[in-house]
C-alpha positions in Angstrom: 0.0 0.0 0.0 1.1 3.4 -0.9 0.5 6.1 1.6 0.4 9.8 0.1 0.8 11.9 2.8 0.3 16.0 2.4 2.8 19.0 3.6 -0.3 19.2 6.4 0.5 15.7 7.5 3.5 15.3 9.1 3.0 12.9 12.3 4.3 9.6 11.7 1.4 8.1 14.1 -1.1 8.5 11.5 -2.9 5.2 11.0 -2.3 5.3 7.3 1.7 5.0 7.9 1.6 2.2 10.3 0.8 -0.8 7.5 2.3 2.0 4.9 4.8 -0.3 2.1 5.8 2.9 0.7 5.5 6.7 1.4 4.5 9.3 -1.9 5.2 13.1 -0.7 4.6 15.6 -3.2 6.3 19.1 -3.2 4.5 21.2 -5.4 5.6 24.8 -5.8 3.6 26.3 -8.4 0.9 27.0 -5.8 2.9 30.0 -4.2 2.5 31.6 -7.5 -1.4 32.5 -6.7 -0.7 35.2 -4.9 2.5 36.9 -2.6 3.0 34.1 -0.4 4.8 35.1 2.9 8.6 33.6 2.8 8.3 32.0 6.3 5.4 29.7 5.4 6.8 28.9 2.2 10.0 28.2 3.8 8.1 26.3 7.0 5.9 24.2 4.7 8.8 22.7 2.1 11.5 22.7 5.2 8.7 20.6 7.1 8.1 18.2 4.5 11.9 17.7 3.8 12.7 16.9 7.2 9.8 15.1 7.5 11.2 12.7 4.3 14.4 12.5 6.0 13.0 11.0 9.2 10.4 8.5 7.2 13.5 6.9 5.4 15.3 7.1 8.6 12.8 5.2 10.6 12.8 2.4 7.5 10.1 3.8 5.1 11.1 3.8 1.6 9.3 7.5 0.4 9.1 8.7 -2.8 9.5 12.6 -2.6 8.8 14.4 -5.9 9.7 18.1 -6.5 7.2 19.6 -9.2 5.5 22.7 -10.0 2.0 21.1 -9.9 0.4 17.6 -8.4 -0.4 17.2 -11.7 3.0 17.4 -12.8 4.2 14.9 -10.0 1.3 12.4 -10.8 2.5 12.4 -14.1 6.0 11.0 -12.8 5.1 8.8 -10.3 2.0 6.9 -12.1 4.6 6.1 -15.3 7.1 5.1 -12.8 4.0 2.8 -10.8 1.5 2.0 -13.3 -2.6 1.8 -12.1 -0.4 2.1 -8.1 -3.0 2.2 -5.6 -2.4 4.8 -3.1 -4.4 5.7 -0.3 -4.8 9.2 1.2 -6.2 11.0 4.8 -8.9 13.2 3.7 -7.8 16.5 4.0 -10.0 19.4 5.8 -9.9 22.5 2.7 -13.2 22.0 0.4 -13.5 19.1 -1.8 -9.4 18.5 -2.0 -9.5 15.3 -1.7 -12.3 15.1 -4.4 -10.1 16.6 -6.7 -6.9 14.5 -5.8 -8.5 10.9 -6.8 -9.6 12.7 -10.3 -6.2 13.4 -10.8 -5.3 10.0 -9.6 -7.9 8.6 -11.5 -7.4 10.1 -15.1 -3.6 8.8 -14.6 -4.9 5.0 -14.2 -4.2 4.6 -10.6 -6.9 5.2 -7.4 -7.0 7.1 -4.8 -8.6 6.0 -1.3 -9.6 8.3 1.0 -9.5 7.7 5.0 -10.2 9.6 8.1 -8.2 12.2 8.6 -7.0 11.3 12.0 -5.0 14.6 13.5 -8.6 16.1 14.5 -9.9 14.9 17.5 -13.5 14.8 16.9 -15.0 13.5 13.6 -17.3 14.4 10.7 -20.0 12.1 12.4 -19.8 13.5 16.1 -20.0 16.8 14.7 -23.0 15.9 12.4 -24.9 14.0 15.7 -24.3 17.2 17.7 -25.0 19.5 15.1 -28.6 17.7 14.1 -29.6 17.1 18.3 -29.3 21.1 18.5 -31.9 21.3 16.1 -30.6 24.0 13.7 -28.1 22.7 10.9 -27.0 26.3 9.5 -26.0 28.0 12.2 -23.3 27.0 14.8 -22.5 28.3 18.2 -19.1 27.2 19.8 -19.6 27.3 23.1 -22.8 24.4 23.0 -20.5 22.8 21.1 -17.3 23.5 23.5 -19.5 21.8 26.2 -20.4 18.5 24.2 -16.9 17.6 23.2 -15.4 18.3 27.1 -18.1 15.4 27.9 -17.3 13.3 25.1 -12.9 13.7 25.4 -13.5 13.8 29.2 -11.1 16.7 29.2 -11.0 18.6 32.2 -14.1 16.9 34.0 -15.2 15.8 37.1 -18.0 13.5 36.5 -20.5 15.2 34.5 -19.1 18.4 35.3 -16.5 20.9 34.6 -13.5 21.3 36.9 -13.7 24.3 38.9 -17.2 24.2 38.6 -17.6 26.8 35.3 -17.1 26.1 32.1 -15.3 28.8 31.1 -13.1 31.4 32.7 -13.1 33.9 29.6 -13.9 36.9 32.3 -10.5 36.2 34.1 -8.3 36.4 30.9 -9.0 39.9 29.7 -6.5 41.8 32.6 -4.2 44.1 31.0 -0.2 43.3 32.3 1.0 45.7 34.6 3.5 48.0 34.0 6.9 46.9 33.7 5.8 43.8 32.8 7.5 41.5 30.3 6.8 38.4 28.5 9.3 35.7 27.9 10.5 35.0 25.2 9.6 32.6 22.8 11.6 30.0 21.7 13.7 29.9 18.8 14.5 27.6 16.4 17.4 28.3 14.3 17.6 27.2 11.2 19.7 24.4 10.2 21.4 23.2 6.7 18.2 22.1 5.2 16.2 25.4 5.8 18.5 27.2 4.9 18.6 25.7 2.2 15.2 26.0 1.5 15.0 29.2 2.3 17.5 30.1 -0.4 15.2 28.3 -2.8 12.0 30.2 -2.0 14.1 33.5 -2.3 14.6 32.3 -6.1 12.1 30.6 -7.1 9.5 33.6 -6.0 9.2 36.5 -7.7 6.4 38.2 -5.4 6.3 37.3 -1.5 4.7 39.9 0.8 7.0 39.8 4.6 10.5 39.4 5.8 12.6 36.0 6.0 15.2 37.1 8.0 13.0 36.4 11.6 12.1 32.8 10.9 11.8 30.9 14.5 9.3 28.5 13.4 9.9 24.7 14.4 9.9 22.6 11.1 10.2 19.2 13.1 8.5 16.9 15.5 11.2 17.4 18.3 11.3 20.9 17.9 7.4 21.4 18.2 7.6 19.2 21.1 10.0 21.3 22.7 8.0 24.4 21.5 5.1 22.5 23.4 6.9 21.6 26.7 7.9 25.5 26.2 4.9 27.1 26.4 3.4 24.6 29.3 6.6 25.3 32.1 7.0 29.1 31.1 4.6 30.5 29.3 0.6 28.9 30.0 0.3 30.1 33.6 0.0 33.8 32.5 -1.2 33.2 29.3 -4.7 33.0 30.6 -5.1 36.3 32.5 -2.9 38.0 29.5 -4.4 36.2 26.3 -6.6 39.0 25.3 -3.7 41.9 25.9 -1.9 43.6 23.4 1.5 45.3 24.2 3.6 47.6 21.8 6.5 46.0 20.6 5.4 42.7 21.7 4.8 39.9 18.9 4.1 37.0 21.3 3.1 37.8 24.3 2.4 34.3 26.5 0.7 32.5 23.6 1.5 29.0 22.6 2.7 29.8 19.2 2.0 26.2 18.1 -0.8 26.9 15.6 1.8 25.9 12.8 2.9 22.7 14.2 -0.6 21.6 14.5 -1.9 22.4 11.3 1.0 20.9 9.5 0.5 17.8 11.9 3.7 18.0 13.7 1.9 18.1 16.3 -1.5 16.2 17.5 -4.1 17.8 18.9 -4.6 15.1 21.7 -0.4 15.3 22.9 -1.3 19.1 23.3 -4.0 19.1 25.5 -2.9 16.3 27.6 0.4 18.7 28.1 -2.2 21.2 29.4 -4.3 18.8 31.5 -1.2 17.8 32.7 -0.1 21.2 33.4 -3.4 21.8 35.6 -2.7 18.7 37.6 0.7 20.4 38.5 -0.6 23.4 39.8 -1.3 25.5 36.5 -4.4 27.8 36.7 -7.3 27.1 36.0 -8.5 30.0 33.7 -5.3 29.7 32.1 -5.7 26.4 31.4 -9.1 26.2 30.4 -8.7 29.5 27.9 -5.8 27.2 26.1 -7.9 24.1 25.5 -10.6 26.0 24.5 -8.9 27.3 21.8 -8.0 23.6 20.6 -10.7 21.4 21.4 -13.7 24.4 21.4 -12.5 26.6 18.5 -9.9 24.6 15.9 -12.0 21.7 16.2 -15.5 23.6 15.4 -13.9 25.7 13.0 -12.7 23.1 10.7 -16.6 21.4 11.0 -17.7 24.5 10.1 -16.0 24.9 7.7 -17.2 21.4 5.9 -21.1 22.0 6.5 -21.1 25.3 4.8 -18.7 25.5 2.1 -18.9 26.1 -1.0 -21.5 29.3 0.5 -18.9 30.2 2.4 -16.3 30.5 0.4 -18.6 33.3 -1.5 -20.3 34.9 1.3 -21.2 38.3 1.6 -24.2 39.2 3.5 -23.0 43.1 4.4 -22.3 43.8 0.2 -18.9 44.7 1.1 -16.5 45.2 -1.5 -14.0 48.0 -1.0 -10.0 47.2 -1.5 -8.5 46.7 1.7 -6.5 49.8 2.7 -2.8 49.9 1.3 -1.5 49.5 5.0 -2.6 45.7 5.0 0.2 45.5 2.4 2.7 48.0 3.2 2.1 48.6 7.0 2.8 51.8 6.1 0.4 53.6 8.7 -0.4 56.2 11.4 -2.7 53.8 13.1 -0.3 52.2 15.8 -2.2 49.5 16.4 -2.3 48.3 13.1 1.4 49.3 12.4 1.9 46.9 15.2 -0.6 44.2 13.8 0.6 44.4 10.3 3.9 44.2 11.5 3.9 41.3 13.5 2.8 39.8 9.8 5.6 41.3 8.3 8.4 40.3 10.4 7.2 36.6 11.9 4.0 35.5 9.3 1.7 35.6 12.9 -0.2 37.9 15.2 -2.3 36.5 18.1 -5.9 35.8 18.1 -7.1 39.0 19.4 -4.7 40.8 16.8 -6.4 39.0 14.0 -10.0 39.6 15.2 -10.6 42.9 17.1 -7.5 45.0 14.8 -7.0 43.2 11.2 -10.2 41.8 11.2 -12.2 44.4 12.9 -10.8 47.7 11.0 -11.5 46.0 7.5 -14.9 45.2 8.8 -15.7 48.6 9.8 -14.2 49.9 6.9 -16.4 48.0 4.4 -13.4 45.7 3.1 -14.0 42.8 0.7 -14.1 39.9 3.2 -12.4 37.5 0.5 -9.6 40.0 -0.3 -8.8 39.7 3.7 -9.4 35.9 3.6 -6.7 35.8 0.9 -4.3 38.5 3.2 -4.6 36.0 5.8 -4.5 33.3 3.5 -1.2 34.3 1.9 0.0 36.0 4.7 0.3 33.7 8.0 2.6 30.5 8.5 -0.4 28.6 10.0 -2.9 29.5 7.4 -4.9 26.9 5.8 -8.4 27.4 3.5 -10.4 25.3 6.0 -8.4 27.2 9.1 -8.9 31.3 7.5 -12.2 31.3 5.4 -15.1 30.4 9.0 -12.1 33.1 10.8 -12.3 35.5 8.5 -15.3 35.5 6.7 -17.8 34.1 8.6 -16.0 35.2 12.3 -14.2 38.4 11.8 -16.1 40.0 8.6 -19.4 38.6 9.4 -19.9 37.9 6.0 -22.4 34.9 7.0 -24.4 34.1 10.3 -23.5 30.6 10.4 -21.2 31.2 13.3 -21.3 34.2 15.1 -25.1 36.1 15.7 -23.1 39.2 15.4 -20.2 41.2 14.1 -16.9 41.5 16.0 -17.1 45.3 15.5 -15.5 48.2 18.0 -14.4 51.5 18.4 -11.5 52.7 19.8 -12.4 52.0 23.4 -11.8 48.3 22.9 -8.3 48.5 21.4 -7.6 51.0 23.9 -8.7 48.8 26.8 -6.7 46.2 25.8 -3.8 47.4 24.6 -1.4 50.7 25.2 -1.2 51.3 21.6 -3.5 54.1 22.0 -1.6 56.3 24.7 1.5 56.9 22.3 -0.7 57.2 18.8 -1.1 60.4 16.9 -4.6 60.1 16.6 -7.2 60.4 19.9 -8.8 57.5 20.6 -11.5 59.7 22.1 -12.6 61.8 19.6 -15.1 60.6 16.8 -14.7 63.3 14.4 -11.6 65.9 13.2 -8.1 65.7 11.5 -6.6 63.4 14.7 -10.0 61.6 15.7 -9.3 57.6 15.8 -10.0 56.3 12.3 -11.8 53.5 14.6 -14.8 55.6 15.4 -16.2 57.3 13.0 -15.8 53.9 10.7 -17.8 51.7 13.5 -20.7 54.2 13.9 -21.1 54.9 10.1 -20.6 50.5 9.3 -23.5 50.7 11.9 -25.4 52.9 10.1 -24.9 51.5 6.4 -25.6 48.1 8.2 -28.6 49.1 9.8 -31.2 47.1 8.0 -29.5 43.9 8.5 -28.0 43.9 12.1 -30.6 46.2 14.3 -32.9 43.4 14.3 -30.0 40.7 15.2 -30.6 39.7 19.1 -27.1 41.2 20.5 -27.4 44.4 18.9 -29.6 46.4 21.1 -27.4 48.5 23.0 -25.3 48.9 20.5 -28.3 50.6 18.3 -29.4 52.5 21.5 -26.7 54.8 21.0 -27.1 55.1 17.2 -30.1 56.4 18.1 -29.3 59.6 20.2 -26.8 60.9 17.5 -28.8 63.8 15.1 -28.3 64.7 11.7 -25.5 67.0 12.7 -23.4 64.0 14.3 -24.2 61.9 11.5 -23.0 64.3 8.8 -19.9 64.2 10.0 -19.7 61.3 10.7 -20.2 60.0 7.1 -18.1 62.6 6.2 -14.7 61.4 8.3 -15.6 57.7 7.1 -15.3 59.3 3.6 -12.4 61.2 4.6 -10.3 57.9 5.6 -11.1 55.5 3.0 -9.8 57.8 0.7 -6.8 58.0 3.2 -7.0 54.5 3.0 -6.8 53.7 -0.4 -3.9 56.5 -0.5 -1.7 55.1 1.4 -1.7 57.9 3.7 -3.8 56.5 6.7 
């Protein structure tokens, strides 16, 4: 049996490989041509997969590792080298892939099996039970679901119930670090021989990449995602809880886990991670810290990529707001006024990552508010992040953080100014006031969120979290509201200037 495995599944546990007589990898580069790829994930994913080779034939698997521009192009080699070869495959999560992959495989004379893909923790079926006893099969909400699959893993239980007593702790991990505080610092993973060497290769082989190579930290093994892993759990969970919603200037990393690559190329499994936390809590780890960390495994990556395979391909085209305005050229040049999205933008520039709240309530948020395409910022994110997959960006950033459908959120992720600067101190050295609305220095933040409010109106009033939100669009007068509109004006064209 011949076991094709993806540059997303690198874990040599997978049940495929363990009756596996031969290994297929396919490198395929011509993909990074669709669009200015970041260097790090190009460099992560092929630096990944090589090493990954290496320790296959180490371990006694003979693997066939073709460089091409295209599958195609690869299928074309192997299938004249192994004529009508059957090969089985794990189903991968982005829309109808592995659809496509057997009629590749099939129109060269071989077959294609798919199998569970098995570095999730909960299956299509569990999801599809849960999702059908809750009565409404287009709309989601992640914390019924969060719920379920604690009782179903039995992670952090006692009995039927949670431990502590709560189910979540999300209102003690929004404190803002005191000052004088400092994070510590993530690990780093130099690169060796290898990625260098692929490195050097992306650098010529791409003609347009958007970011900087010269950071790259990113663990492109097993043993150093493990060690990223048993990082984060000794130094970095216990504050990450009380911290993860914080944003500091000049700070990239914060207390997060920065394992969101080495899952989603399979480095690491899902399960190893949160027994490490579960562990971690039987140690002495807090509770909210904990809890806030699993959460984001087993409550959020988990329902995301189910999601994601109920409501494609309407996803993939959603719109529901109309919004089609060019993100500003800041996304691209980080080239910007705005602090907080210097800083955002910036952390995407320099590393391929920003943190969760980064993504949401400042990249995310601002193009909401600013009437961005949602599928132009699916394809930023997309093209932009070293743990950016289809199945992983497109419920994040088109259903989640542009609210472009209702399938998972009731309402948008929209703010002001008083949210970024409640959570961050971004705002207290930026040229523009947080606290003013209108005028040359006014945030860019305010007078966007009250006028997407107001163009919005017909859709979200009625939506059941929006009331008090409306209750104050309601006391502004015509006056306000003039000028208003007329500073939203004002910075889109400073937007689409350059000059924001």
């Amino acid at each position: 049996m011949t076991v094709w495995l993806l540059g997303d599944q690198l874990n040599p546990d997978v049940a495929p490989l363990q009756s596996a007589d031969r290994v297929l990898m396919i490198e395929a580069h011509a993909f990074g041509d669709r669009g200015p790829y970041h260097p790090q994930k190009l460099t992560l994913v092929f630096s990944a997969m090589r090493h990954f080779r290496d320790e296959l034939r180490a371990s006694g698997h003979e693997v066939t590792y073709l460089r091409a521009e295209t599958f195609g192009d690869a299928l074309d080699e192997y299938f004249a080298a192994n004529p009508g070869d059957d090969v089985v495959l794990m189903d991968p999560p982005s829309h109808r892939a592995g659809e496509r992959l057997q009629e590749m495989v099939k129109s060269r004379g071989g077959t294609l099996t798919l199998v569970p893909n098995d570095l999730f923790l909960t299956t299509p079926e569990m999801f599809d039970e849960w999702a059908t006893s809750h009565g409404d099969n287009d709309t989601y909400r992640q914390e019924h679901w969060y719920r379920f699959v604690r009782r179903e893993l039995d992670v952090l239980m006692d009995g039927d119930d949670p431990v502590g007593g709560e189910w979540n702790y999300d209102d003690e991990n929004r404190e803002t670090p005191p000052d004088g505080w400092e994070p510590p610092q993530p690990p780093r993973f130099e690169p060796d021989e290898l990625t260098e060497d692929v490195r050097e290769f992306v650098r010529e082989r791409y003609d347009e990449v958007w970011g900087s190579d010269e950071e790259f930290v990113w663990p492109v093994t097993r043993a150093e995602a493990e060690k990223a892993l048993n990082h984060f759990i000794r130094v970095r969970l216990c504050e990450f809880g009380p911290y993860q919603d914080a944003m500091l200037e000049g700070e990239w990393a914060l207390c997060h886990s920065l394992l969101s690559s080495s899952l989603n190329l399979g480095l690491l499994h899902p399960r190893d991670v949160v027994a490490a936390a579960e562990s971690a809590y039987e140690d002495g780890a807090p509770l909210n810290s904990v809890e806030g960390f699993i959460r984001q495994i087993i409550g959020w990556r988990e329902f995301v990529r189910h999601v994601y395979r109920r409501s494609m391909p309407e996803m993939g085209t959603a719109n529901q707001l109309g919004q089609t305005t060019s993100l500003p050229e800041a996304y691209y040049t980080g080239e910007t006024e705005m602090n907080c999205l210097s800083e955002a933008v910036g952390h995407v520039w320099n590393h391929g990552y920003a943190h969760h709240i980064e993504r949401l309530m400042v990249l995310s948020n601002f193009a909401l508010i600013y009437g961005a395409d949602p599928h132009e910022l699916n394809e930023w994110f997309h093209f932009g992040f070293v743990d950016a997959f289809h199945w992983v960006t497109t419920p994040n950033v088109v259903a989640m953080g542009s609210f472009a459908t209702d399938v998972l959120s009731s309402k948008p992720y929209a703010a002001s100014a008083n949210y970024v600067n409640e959570m961050s101190d971004y705002c207290s050295s930026c040229v523009y006031a947080h606290t003013k609305t209108t005028g040359d220095r006014a945030c860019p933040f305010n007078a966007l969120y009250w006028d997407f409010l107001k163009r919005n109106e017909e859709v979200l009033r009625g939506t059941g979290r929006m009331g008090l939100m409306y209750s104050h669009v309601d006391t502004k007068d015509d006056e306000e509201w003039a000028a208003i509109r007329d500073r939203a004006v004002e910075i889109r064209e400073k937007g689409a200037r350059g000059d924001l």
